[in-house]
GUMI-292760 format. One record per atom (N, C-alpha, C, O, CB): x, y, z; atom name. Coordinates in steps of 0.2 Angstrom, whole numbers. Each point is the difference from the previous one (the first is absolute). Glycine has a CB too. Layout:
% GUMI-292760
- u; v; w; atomo
- X; Y; Z; CA
...
***
This chain:
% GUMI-292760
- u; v; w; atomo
- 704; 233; 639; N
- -3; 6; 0; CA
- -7; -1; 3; C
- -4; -4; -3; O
- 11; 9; -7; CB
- -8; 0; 14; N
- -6; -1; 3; CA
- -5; 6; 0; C
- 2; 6; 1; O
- 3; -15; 7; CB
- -12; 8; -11; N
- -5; 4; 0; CA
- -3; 4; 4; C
- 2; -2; 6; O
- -3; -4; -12; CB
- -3; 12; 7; N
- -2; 1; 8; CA
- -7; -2; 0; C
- -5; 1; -3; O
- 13; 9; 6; CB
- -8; -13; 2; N
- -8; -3; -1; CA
- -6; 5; 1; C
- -1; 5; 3; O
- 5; -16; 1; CB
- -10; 7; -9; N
- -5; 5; -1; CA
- -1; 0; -9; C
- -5; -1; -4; O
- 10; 8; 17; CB
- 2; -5; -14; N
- 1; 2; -6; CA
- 1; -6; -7; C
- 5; -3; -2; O
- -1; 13; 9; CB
- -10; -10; -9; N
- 0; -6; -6; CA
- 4; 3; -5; C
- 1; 7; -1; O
- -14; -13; 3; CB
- 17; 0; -7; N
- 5; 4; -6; CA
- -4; 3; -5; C
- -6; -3; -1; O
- 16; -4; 2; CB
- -8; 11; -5; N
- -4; 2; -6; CA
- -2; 6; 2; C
- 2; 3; 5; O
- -5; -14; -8; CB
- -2; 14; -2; N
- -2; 7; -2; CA
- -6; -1; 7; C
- -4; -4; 1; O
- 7; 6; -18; CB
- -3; 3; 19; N
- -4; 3; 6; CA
- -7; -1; -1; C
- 0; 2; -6; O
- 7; 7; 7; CB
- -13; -11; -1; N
- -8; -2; 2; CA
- -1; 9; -2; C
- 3; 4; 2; O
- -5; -17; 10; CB
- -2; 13; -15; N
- -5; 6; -3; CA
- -6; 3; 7; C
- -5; -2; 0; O
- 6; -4; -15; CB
- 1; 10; 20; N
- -4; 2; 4; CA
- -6; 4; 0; C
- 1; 6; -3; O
- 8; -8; 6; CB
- -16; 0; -1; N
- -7; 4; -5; CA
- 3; 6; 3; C
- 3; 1; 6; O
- -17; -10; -8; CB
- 11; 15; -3; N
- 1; 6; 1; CA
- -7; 3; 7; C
- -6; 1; -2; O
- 13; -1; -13; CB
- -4; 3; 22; N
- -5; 3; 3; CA
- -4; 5; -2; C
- -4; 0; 4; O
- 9; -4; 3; CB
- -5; 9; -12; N
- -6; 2; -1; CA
- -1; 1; -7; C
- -1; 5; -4; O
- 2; 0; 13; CB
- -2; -13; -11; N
- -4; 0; -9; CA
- -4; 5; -1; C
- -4; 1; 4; O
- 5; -12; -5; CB
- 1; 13; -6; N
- -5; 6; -5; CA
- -5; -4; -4; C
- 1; -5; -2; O
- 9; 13; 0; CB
- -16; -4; 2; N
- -5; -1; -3; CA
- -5; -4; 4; C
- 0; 0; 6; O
- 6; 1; -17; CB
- -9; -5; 8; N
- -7; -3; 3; CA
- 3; -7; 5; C
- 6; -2; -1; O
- -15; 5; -14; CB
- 5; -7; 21; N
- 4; -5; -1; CA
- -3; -6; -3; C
- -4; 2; -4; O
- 9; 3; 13; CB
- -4; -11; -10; N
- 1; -3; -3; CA
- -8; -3; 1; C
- -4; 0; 5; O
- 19; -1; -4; CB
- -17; -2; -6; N
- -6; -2; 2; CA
- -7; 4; 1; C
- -6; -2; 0; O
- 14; -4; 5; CB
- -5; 13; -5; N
- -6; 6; -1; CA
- -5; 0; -5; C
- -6; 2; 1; O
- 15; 3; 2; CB
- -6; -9; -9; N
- -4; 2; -5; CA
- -7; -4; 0; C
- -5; 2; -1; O
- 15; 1; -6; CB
- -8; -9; 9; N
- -4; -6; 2; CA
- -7; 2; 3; C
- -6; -2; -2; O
- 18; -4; 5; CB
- -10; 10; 3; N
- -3; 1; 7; CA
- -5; 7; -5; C
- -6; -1; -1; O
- 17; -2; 14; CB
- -8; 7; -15; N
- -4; 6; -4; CA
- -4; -5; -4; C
- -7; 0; 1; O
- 16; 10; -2; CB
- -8; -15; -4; N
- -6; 0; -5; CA
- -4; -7; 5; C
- -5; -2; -3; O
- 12; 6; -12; CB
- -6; -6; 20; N
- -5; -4; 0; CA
- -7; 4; 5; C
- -6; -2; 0; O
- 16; -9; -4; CB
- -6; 18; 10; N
- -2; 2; 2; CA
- -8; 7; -6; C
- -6; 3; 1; O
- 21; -9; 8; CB
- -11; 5; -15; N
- -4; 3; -5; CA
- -7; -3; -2; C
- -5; 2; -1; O
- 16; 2; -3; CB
- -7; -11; 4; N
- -7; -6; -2; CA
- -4; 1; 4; C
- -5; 2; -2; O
- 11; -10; -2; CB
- -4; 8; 12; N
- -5; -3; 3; CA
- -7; 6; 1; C
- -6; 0; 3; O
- 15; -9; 2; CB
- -6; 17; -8; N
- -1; 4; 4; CA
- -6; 2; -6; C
- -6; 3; 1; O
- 19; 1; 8; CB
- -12; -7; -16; N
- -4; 0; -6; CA
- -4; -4; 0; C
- -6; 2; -4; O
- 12; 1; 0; CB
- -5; -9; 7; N
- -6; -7; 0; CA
- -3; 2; 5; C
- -5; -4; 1; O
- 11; -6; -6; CB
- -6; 14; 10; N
- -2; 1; 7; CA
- -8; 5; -4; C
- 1; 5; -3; O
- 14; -5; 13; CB
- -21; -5; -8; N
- -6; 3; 0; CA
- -4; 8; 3; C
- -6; 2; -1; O
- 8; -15; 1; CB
- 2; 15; 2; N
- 2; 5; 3; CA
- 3; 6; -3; C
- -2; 6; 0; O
- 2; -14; 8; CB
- 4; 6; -12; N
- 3; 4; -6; CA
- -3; 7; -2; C
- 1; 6; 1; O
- 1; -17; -7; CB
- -6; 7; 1; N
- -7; 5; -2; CA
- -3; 5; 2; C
- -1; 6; -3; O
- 0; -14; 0; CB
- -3; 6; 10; N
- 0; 5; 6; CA
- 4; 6; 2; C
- -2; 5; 2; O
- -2; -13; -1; CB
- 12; 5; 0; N
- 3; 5; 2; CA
- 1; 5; -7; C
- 0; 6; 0; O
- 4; -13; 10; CB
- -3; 3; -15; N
- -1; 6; -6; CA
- -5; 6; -1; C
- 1; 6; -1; O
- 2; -16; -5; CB
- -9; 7; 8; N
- -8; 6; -1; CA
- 3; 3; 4; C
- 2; 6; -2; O
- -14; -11; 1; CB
- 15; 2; 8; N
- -1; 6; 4; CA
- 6; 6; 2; C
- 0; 5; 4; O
- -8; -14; 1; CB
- 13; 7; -11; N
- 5; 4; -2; CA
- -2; 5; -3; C
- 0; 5; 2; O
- 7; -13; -1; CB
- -11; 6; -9; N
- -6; 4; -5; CA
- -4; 5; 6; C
- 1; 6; 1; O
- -4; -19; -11; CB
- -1; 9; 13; N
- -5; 4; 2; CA
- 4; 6; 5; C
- -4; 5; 0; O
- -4; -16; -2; CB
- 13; 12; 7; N
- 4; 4; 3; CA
- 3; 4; -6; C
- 0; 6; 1; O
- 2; -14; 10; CB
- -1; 5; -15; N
- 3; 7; -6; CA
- -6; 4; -3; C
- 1; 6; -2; O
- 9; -14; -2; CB
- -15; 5; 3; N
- -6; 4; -3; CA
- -2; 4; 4; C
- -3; 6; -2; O
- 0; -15; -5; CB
- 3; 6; 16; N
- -5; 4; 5; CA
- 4; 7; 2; C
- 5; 0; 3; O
- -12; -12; 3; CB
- 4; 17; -8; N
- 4; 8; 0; CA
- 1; 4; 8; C
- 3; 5; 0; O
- -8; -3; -12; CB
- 2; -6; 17; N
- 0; 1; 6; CA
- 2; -7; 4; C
- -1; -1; 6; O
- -7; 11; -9; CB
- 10; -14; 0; N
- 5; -4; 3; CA
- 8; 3; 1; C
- 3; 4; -2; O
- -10; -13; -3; CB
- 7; 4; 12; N
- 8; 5; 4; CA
- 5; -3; -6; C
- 4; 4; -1; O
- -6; -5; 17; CB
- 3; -4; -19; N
- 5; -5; -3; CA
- 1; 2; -6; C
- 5; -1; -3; O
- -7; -8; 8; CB
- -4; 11; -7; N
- 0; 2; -8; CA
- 7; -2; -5; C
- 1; -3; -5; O
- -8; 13; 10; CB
- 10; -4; 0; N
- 6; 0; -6; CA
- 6; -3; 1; C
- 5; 0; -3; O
- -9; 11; 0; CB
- 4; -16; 9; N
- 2; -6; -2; CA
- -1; -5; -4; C
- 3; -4; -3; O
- -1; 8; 11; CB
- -8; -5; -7; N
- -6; -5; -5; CA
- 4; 2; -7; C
- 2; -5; -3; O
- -16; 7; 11; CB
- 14; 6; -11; N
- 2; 0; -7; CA
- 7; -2; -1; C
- 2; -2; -5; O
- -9; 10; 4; CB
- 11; -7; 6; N
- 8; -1; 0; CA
- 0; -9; -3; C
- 1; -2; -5; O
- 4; 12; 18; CB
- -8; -12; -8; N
- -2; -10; -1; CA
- -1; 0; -7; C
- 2; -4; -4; O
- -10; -1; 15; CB
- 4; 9; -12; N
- -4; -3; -7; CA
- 3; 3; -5; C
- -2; -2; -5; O
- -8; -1; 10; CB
- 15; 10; -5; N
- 4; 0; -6; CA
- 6; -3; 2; C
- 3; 0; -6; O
- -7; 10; 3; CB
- 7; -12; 8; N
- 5; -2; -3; CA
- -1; -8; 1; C
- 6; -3; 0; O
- 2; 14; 1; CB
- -12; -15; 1; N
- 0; -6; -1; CA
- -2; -3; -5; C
- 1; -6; -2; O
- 0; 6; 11; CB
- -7; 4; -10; N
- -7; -4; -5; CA
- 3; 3; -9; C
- -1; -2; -6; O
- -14; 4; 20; CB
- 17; 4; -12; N
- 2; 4; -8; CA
- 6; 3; 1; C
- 0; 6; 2; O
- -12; -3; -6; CB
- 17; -7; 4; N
- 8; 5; 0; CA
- 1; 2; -6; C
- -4; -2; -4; O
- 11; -4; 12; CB
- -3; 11; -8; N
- 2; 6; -5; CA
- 3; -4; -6; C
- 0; 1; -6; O
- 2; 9; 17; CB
- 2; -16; -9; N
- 6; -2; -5; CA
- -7; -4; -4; C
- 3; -3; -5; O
- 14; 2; 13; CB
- -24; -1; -8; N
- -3; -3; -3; CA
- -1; 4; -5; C
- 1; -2; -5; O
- -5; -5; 12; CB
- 2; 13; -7; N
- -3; 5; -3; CA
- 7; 3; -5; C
- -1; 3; -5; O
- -11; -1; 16; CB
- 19; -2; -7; N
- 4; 1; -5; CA
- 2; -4; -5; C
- 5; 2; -3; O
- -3; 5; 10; CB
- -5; -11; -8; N
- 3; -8; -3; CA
- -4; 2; -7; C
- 3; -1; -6; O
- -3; -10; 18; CB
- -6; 13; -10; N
- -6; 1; -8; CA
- 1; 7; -1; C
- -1; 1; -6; O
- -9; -10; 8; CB
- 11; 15; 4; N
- 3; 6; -5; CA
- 7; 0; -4; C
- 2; 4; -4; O
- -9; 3; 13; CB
- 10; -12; -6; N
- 6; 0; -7; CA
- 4; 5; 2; C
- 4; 3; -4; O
- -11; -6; -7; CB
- 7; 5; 19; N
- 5; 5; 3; CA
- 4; -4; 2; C
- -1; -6; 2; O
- -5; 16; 1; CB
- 13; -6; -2; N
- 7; -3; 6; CA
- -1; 0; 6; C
- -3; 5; 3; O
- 11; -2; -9; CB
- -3; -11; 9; N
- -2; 0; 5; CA
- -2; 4; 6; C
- -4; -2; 5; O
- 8; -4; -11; CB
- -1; 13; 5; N
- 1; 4; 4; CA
- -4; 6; -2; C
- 2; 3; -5; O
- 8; -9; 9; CB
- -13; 7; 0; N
- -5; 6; 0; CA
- 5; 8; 2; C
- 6; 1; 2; O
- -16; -10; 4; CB
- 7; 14; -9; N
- 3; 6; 0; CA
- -4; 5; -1; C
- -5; 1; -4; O
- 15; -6; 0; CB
- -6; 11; 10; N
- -5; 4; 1; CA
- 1; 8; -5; C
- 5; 3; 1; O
- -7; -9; 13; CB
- -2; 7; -17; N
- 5; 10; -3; CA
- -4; 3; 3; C
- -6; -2; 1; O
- 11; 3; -13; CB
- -2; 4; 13; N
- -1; 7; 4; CA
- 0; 5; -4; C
- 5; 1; -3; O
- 2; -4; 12; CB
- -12; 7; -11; N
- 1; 5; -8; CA
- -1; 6; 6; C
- -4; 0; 4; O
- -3; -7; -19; CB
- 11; 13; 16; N
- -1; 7; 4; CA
- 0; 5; -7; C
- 3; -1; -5; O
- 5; -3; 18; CB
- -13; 10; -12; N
- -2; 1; -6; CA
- 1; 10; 4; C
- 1; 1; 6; O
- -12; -15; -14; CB
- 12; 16; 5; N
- -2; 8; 1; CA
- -6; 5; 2; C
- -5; 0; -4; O
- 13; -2; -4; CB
- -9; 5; 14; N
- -7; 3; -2; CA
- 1; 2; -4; C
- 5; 2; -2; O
- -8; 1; 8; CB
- -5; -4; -10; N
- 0; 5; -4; CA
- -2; 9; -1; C
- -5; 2; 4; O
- 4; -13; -6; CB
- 3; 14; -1; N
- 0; 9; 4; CA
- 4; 2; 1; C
- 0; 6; -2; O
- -6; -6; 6; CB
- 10; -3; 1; N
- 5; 3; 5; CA
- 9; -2; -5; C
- 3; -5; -3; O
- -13; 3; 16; CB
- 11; 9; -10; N
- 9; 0; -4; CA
- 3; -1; 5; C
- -3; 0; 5; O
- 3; 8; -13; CB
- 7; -10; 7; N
- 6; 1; 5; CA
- 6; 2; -4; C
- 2; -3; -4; O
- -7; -6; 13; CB
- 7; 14; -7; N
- 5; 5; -2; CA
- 8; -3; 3; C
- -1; -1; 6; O
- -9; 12; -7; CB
- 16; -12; -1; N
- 5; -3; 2; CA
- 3; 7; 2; C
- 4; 1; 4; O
- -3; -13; -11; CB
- -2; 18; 3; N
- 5; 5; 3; CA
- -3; 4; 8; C
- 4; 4; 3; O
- -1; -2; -18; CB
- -9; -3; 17; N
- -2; 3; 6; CA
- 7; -3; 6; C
- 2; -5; 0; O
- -16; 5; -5; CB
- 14; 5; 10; N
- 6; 3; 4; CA
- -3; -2; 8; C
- -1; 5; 3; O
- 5; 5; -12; CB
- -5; -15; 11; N
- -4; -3; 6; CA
- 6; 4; 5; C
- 5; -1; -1; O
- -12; -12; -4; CB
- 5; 17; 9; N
- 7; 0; 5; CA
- -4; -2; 8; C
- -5; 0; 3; O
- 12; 12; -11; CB
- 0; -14; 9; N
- 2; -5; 7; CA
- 6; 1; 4; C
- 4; 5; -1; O
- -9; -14; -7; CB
- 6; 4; 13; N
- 6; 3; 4; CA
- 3; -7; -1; C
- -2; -5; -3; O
- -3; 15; 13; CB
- 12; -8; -8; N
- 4; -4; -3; CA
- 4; -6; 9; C
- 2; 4; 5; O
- 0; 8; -20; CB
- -1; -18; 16; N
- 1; -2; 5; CA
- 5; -2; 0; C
- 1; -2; -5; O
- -9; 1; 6; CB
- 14; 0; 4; N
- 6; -2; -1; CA
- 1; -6; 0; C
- -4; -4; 1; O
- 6; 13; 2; CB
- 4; -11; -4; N
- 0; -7; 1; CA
- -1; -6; -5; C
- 0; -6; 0; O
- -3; 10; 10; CB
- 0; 0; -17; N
- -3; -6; -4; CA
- 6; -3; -5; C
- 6; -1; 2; O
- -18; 6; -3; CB
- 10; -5; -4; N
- 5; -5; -2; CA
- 3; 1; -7; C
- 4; -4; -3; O
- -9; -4; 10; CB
- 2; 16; -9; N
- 2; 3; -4; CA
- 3; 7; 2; C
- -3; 5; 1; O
- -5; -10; -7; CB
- 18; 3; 9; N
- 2; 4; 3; CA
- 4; 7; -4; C
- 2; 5; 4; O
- -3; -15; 4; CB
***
C-alpha cells in the first residue's frame, strides 16, 4: 500500500491561525519598557508642568484636553471608587418631579382628527 506523497502519517500539524485575537505576542514587553523609558526620560517632568500649566491657562486652545490627560490618567475614577466603597459601576438616577401649581386633569376631551391606516383598526 502506497501513501500519497507530501503527506506524513499521523494526526495533521496544527496550522497558526491567520487572524489571531487579542494583543500580539510580545506586546506587553514593548509597552512596559516603552513606559520605562518614557519615566526615566529627564524630560518627563516638563512635559507634565506643561500639561498642568495648559489646564490651568483659561485662554489656552488645549485647555480641555489638558483636563481630559489629567483626569483620566493622573486621577481615574476607579481610584476614587476604591475608598468611596462604591460598585464598580457607576449609575446615573433621573428623579422627574411635577410643577408645582399646575394640575392635569385625565378627564379633559382634547379633540383631533383621526388618520387612516393605523393600527388600531
Amino acid at each position: 500500500m502506497t501513501r500519497p506523497s507530501g503527506n506524513p502519517p499521523g494526526r495533521p500539524k496544527k496550522r497558526p491561525k491567520k487572524n489571531p485575537v487579542g494583543r500580539p505576542k510580545g506586546e506587553h514587553g514593548i509597552m512596559k519598557e516603552y513606559r520605562d523609558r518614557m519615566l526615566m526620560s529627564p524630560k518627563s517632568a516638563e512635559v507634565l508642568q506643561t500639561i498642568f500649566r495648559a489646564a490651568l491657562d483659561d485662554n489656552h486652545k488645549n485647555q480641555g484636553a489638558a483636563w481630559k490627560l489629567i483626569v483620566d490618567r493622573i486621577a481615574p475614577l476607579s481610584g476614587f471608587e476604591k475608598e468611596a466603597g462604591s460598585s464598580p459601576r457607576a449609575a446615573i438616577q433621573v428623579n422627574i418631579t411635577g410643577v408645582p401649581g399646575v394640575e392635569v386633569s385625565t378627564g379633559d376631551i382634547i379633540e383631533g382628527e383621526t388618520v387612516d391606516g393605523g393600527t388600531n383598526g
